[in-house]
C-alpha positions in Angstrom: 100.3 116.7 73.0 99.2 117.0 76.4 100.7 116.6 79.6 99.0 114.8 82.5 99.9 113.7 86.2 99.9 110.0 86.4 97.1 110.0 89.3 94.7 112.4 90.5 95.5 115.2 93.2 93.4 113.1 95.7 95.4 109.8 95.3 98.9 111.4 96.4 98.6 110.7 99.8 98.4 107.0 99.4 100.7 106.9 96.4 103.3 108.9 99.0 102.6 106.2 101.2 103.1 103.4 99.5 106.1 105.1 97.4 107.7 105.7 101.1 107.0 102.3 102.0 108.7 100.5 99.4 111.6 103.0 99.1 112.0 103.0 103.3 112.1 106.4 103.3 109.8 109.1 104.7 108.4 111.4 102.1 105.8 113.8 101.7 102.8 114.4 99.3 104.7 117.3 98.2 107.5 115.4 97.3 105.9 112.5 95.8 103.7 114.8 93.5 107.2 116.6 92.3 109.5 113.4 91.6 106.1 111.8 89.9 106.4 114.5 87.4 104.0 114.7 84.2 104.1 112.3 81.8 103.6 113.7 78.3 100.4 111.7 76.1 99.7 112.4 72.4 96.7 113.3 71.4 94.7 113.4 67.9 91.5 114.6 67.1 91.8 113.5 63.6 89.2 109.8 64.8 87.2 112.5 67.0 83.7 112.4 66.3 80.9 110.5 64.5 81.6 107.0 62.9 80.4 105.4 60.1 
């Protein structure tokens, strides 16, 4: 299992944006980044490799 940010470091500054737009609040990367969280994705390596 792996955990993961749902965008990239660089895209927090829009996703503030639009976050703080559609809540009408003012909020800052910093913020946005924390209530975002991680989201938690389960990996396998078991169908890694070569096929056939």
């Amino acid at each position: 299992m792996t955990r993961v940010r749902l965008f990239a470091d660089r895209d927090y500054q829009a996703f503030a944006r639009i976050k703080g737009l559609a809540e009408q609040r003012d909020i800052s990367i910093t913020a946005a980044r924390d209530e975002n969280g991680y989201r938690e994705i389960h990996t396998s390596t078991a169908n890694q490799g070569s096929s056939g």
